[in-house]
N, C-alpha and C positions, 0 to 999 in steps of 0.2 A: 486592438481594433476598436475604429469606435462603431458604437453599435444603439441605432435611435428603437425605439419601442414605440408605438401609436396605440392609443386607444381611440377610434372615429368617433365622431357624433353620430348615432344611430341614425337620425332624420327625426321626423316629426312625431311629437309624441302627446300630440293633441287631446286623445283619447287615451282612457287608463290610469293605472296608480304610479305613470312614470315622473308624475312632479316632482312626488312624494317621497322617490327611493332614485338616489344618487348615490351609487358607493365606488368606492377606490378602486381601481384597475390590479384586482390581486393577482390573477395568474401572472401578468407583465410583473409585479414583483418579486414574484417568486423567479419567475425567467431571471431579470434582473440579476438577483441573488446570486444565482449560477453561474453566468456570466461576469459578475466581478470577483469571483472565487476566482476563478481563471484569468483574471487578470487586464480586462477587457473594459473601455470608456462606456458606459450606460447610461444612456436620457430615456427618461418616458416620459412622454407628452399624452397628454389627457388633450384631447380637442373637444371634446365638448365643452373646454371654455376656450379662451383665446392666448397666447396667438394660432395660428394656424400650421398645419401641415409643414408648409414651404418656409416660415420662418424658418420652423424646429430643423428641417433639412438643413437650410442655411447656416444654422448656429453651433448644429454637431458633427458635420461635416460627417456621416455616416457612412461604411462599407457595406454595412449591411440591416436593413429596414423589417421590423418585424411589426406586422398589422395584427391588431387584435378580431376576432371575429365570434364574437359569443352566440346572436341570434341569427336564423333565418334573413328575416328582417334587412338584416344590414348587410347583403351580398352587394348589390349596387351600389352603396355608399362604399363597401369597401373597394372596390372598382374602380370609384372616382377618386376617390382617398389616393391610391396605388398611382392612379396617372396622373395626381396633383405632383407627387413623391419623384415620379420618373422624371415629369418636364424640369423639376431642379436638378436631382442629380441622374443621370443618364446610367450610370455605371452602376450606383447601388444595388444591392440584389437585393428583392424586394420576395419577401417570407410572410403568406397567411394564415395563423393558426388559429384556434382557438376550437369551443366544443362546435358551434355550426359549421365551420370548415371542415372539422372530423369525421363531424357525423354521414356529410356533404357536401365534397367539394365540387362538383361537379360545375354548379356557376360560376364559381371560381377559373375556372381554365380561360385564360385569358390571356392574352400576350403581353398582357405589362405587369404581368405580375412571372415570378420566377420558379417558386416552389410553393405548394401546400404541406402543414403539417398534420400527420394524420394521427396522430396520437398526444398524448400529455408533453409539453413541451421541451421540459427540462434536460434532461436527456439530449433531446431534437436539435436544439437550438443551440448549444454550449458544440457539440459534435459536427452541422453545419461551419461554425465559425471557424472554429480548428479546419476543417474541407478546405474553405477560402482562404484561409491564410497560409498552409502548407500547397495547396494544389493539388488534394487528394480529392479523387473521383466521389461525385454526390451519392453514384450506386452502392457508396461503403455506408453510407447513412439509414439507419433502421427508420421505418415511418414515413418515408419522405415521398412526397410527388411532386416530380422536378420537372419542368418543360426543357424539349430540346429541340432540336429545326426537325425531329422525323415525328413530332407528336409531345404529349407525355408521357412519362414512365413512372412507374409506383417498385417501389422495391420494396422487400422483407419485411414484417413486422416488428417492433422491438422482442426481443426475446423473452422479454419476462416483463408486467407492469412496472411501470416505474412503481420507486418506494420512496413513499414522501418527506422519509426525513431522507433522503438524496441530499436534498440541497439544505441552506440555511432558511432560517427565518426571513422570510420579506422583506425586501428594500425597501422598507414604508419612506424612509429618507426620501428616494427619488420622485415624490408625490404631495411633500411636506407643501410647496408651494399653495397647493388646492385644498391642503385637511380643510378647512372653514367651509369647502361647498359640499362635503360628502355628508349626505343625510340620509332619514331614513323618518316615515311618519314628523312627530314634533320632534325628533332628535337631532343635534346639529353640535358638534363634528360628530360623525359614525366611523367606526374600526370595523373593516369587515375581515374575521377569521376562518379558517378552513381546520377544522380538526378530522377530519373522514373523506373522501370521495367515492361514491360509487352511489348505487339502490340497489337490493336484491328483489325488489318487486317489480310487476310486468305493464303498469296501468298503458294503456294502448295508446297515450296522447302525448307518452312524455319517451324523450330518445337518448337519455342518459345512462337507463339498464341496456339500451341496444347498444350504446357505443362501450360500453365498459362491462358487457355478457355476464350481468345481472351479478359482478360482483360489488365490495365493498373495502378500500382500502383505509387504513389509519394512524394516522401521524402518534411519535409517542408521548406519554403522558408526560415526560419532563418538556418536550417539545411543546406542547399546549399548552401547560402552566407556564411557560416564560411568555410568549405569545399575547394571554393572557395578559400575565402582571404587566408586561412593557406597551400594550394598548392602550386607547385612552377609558376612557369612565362608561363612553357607548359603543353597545357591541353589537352586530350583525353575523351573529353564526351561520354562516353556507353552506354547510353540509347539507347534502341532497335530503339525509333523512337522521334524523336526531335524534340520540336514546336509542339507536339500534342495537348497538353489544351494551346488554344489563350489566355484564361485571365493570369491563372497563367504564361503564358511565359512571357506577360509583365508585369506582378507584378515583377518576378523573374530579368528580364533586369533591370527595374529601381530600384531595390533593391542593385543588385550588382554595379551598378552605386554610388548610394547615400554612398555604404561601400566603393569606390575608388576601386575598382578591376578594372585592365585594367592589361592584358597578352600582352605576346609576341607572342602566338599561341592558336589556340584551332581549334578544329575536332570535330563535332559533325555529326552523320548520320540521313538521315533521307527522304521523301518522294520526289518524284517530284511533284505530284497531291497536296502536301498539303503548297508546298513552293509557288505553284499558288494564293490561298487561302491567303497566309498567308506573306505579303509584307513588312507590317507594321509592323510585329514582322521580321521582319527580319533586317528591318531598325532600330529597338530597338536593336537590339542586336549587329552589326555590329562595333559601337564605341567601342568595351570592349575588343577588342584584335585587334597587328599591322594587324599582318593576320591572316585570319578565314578560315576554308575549310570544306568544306561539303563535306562527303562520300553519295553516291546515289548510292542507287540498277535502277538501267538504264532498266538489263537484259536483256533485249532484243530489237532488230531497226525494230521489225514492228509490227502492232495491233495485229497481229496474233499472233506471239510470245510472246507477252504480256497478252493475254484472255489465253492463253495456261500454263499461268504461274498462273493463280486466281490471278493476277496483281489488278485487279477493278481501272483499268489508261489505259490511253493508250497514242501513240506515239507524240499525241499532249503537254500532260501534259509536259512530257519528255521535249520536246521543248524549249514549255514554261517556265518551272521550271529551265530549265540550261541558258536561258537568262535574268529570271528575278536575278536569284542569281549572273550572272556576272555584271549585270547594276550595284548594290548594292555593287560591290567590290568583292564576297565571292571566294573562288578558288575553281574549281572542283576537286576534286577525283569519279569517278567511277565503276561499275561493267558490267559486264553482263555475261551469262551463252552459255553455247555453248554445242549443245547438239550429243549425243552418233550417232541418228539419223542426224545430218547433212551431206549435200553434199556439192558442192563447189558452188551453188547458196546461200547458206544460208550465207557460209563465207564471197564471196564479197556481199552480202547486207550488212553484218557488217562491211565490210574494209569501204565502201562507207558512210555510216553514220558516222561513227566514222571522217570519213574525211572532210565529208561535216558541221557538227557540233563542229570540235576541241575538240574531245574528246580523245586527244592521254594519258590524263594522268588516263583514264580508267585501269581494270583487265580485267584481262578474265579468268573465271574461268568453267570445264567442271559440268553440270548440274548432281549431285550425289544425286540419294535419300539419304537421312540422316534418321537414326532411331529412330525413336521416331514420324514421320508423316506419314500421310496417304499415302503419293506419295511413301515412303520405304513398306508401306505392300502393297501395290499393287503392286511394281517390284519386289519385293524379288523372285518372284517362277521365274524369269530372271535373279537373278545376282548371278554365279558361287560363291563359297566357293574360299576365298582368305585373305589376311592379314587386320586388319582392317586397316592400315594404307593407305591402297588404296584410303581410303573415306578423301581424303584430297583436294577434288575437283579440282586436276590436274591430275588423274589417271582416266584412264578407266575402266570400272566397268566388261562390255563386249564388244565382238567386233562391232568397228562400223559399219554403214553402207556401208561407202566407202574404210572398211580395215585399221588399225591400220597405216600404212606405209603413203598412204596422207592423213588420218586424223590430223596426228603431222605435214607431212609436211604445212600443209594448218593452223593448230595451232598457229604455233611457226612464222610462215609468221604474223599473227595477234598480236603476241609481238612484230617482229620489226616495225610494225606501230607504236608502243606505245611509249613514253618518255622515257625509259627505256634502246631504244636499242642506247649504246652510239656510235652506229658506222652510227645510223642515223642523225636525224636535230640536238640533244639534245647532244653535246660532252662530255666524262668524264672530259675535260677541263672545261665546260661548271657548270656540277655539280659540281666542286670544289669552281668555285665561290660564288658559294651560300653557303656555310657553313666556321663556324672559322678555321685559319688554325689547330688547335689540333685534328678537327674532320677529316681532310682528312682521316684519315688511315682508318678511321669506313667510311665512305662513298665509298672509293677505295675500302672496302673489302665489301659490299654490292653489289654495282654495279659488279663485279667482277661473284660472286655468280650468280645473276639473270640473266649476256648473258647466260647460260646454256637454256635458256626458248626459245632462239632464233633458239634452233641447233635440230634439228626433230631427227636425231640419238640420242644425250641424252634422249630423252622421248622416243625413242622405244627401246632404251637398257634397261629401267626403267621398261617396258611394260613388257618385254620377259621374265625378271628375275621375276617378280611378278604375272605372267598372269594367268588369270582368271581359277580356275582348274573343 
């Protein structure tokens, strides 16, 4: 069968650190993977560059379309995407999966789309195809919500999580076309791997522990060190949370050791509280790339804000965790949440921490319930009817406390604190050094892009046009 994969253009991503971070469509490689086990023609098309939708339709002549759907965000697009897909081929059965579809499909039901998948794909997707090529009834299908003329129907669970060495290694092949535009900060081409999925923790903003009931699954150590050696030199580890199992961390260090894998980069995210704990697996792992950088969910610069958040950390961890990782060499990257509710005491506590601790190469992103978690069914009967694109955690949901007007301005004051703003300590002269000269023009056009986060009018002309109805 042949069988097209989409990755949509998300839409606009005017606001945020999304210049900066491009990576390869891995769960569609893994689908992939499974899929030509079995015997089956596989295209993935990345549309976030060109050609489009209807080429891709045109050129692989599909039975069956699987849409990628990672964030909130991108319901709408995936919507338009689906009826781009249908006006070519009428017939194709058109499949949305991914973690916001899981979490949430609910905008999803839609008449040009066919089925939602409610779980991990692998599995899902290889057992669909065999359905449509035999004529076996969709209701034998674990996970699935299939539309029929009396409605939707959701059938059975999978029985048991998928187990991720299930499948093979990644079809990175089917994506070879784009390696050059997948990046990540100044890194360019980026490898993004998966050695773990899940979180055992409960933080109330994030819908990863809901959709996967706060476990954590793990691919095996021979599977990670190939993974590993057969990537390129920059690495983007995606695991939800990193250095969670101590043993296997250091099984895993001194594994990839004894294969000679040593990068030039790698990212992986992962706790404050547990990089306290956990020193010695940090120091194993440190030798294996020039530089290393840790993403940290920060969220917030006081206990308060932290218990507020089901953190289960607080501002000491924080601390701690950001000194012991720089004693060790590692780079910081990271977050924190800024909420619909603040005033201008909440902001300079943020300006003041952020400064008091060197934390300029943080985000700031606004605190959006996302769907699929608790914290979205308890605001929803608060957040007006509006584009799903809003939910991209630099839009306002509703209005703030202190008025949309110095909510941005007091915002956007919070990015030029940041390394970002090249008119502050960090020069665009400055950034140029650090990368080859071939990369300037992708660096000049990033940086470029993200002063817009500095200027309170761009986010309130963003606001007006889109505003909560």
């Amino acid at each position: 069968m042949n069988i097209l994969l989409l990755r949509p253009h998300p839409g606009s991503d005017a606001f945020g650190l999304g210049p900066f971070f491009r990576v390869e469509p891995l769960g569609l490689e893994y689908l992939g993977a499974a899929l030509l086990a079995r015997g089956h023609a596989v295209t993935i098309a990345d549309l976030r560059f060109r050609p489009g939708a209807s080429t891709w339709v045109r050129r692989s002549q599909p039975r069956l379309v699987g849409i990628t759907c990672l964030h909130a965000l991108e319901y709408d697009r995936i919507i338009a995407t689906a009826r781009e897909v249908r006006r070519v081929s009428p017939d194709a059965f058109i499949l949305v999966g991914g973690h916001a579809a899981a979490a949430f499909p609910d905008p999803l039901k839609d008449n040009v789309i066919d089925a939602i998948c409610l779980d991990d794909g692998e599995e899902i997707i290889t057992a669909l195809a065999e359905a449509l090529e035999t004529g076996r009834p969709l209701t034998d299908i674990p996970a699935l919500l299939f539309r029929t003329g009396d409605g939707w129907v959701e059938t059975p669970p999978l029985s048991d999580q998928t187990c991720l060495d299930l499948v093979p290694l990644p079809a990175r092949h089917l994506v070879d076309r784009h390696r050059n535009n997948y990046h990540c900060l100044l890194f360019k081409p980026v490898w993004l791997i998966e050695t773990a999925r899940g979180c055992p923790h409960r933080c109330s903003f994030c819908s990863v522990w809901q959709l996967y009931g706060r476990s954590v699954r793990e691919r095996s150590i021979a599977t990670v060190v190939e993974d590993f050696a057969t990537a390129g030199d920059s690495i983007f580890v995606a695991d939800d949370l990193f250095w969670y199992n101590r043993e296997r961390s250091i099984e895993l260090a001194e594994a990839l050791k004894k294969r000679g894998v040593h990068k030039r980069w790698i990212l992986v995210q992962t706790r404050t509280d547990l990089i306290c704990r956990s020193a010695d697996i940090m120091a194993a792992w440190r030798p294996l790339a020039k530089d290393f950088d840790i993403f940290l969910g920060l969220e917030a610069a006081s206990d308060k804000g932290l218990s507020g958040l089901d953190k289960d950390a607080g501002l000491a961890e924080s601390i701690e965790g950001v000194r012991i990782a720089r004693e060790l060499k590692y780079g910081i990257n990271g977050n924190f949440l800024v909420g619909h509710d603040w005033g201008e005491e909440e902001f300079r506590e943020l300006w003041d921490f952020v400064a008091q601790y060197g934390l300029q190469r943080a985000g700031f992103t606004i605190h959006t319930p996302l769907p699929g978690t608790d914290h979205y069914r308890e605001m929803k009967p608060r957040i007006p009817d509006q584009p799903w694109s809003n939910f991209d955690m630099h839009h306002l949901l509703w209005e703030p406390r202190i008025g949309a007007k110095r909510f941005f301005e007091l915002y956007a004051e919070t990015w030029r604190r940041s390394i970002l703003n090249t008119s502050g300590e960090k020069s665009i002269v400055d950034w140029m050094r650090q990368v080859r000269p071939s990369q300037i023009p992708y660096i000049a056009r990033v940086l470029w892009r993200t002063q817009r986060m500095m200027k309170p009018a761009a986010y309130l002309k963003e606001y007006e046009a889109t505003r909560p109805r």
